[in-house]
LOSEPA-579934 format. One line per 10 residues: number of its first residue (from 1); for each residue x, y, z of C-alpha. Coordinates in steps of 0.1 Angstrom, whole numbers, plus 5000, padded with zeros to 4 digits. Each point is the difference from the previous one (the first is absolute). Layout:
residues N
NUM> X:Y:Z; ...
This chain:
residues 108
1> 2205:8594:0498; 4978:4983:5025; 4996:5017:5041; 5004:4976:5030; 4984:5028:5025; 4998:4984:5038; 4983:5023:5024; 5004:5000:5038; 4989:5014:5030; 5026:4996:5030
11> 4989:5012:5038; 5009:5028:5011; 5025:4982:5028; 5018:4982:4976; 5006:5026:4970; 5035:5010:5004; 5016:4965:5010; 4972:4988:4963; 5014:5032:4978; 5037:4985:4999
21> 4991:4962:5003; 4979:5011:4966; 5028:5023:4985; 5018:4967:5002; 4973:4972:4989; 4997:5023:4971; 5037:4991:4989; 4991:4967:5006; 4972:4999:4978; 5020:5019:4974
31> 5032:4974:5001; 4973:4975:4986; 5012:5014:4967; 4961:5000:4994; 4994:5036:5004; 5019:5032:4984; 4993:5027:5023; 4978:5008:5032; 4985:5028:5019; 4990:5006:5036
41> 4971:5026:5002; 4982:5006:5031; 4958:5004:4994; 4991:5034:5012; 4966:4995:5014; 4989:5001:5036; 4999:4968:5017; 4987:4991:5031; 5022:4970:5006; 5042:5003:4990
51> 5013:5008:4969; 4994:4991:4962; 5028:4998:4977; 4998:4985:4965; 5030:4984:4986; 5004:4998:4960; 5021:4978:4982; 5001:5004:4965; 5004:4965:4975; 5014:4996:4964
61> 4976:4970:4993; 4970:4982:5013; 5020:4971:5003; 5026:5016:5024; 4970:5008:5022; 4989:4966:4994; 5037:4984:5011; 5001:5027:5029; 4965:4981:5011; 5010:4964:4991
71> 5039:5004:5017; 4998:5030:5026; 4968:5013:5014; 4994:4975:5022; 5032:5000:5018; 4999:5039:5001; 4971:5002:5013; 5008:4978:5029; 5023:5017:5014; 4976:5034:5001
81> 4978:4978:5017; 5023:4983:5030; 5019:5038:5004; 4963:5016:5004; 4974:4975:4997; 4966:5017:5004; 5012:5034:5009; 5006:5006:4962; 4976:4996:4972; 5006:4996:4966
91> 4981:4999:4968; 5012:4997:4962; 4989:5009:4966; 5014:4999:4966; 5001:5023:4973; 5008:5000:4965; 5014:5032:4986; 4982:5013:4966; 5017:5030:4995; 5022:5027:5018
101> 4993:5036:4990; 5025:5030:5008; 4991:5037:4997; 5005:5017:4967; 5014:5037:4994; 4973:5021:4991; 5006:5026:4976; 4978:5030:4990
């Protein structure tokens, strides 16, 4: 499973009108058919300057990520920029999951 993680930092004036434009670019982005899932986690760490959330959209292959990038992005990404322009920034990583570990019962 491969991680499309986009990180953004909204001001503080525009956060509540960003928070449900996002809960619905996030559909958007996951009506590609390129992604499985996603989750909207807000970064808990003092900042100076709005808010930091980090968006996480999770990918069966490297080549839906690779489609998502070739047939999407750019158009996506657009429209976060003409909405909010330079009162939002964004940054992305990907990651590639190895392995998933759970806790285990612990018997005596």
């Amino acid at each position: 499973m491969y991680i499309y993680n986009v990180t953004i930092n909204i001001e503080d004036s525009l956060h509540d009108e960003w928070l449900v434009w996002m809960e619905n670019h996030i559909y958007d982005v996951l009506n590609t058919g390129k992604f499985t899932s996603a989750k909207l986690t807000e970064v808990l760490a003092e900042n100076e300057s709005g808010r930091t959330y980090s968006v996480q959209y999770s990918a069966n292959s490297r080549k839906d990520l690779d489609d998502y990038y070739q047939f999407h992005a750019d158009e996506l990404r657009l429209e976060a920029i003409k909405k909010f322009g330079s009162k939002m920034l964004a940054f992305r990583t990907e990651l590639k999951l190895i392995k998933e570990f759970y806790p285990t019962s612990v018997t005596n």
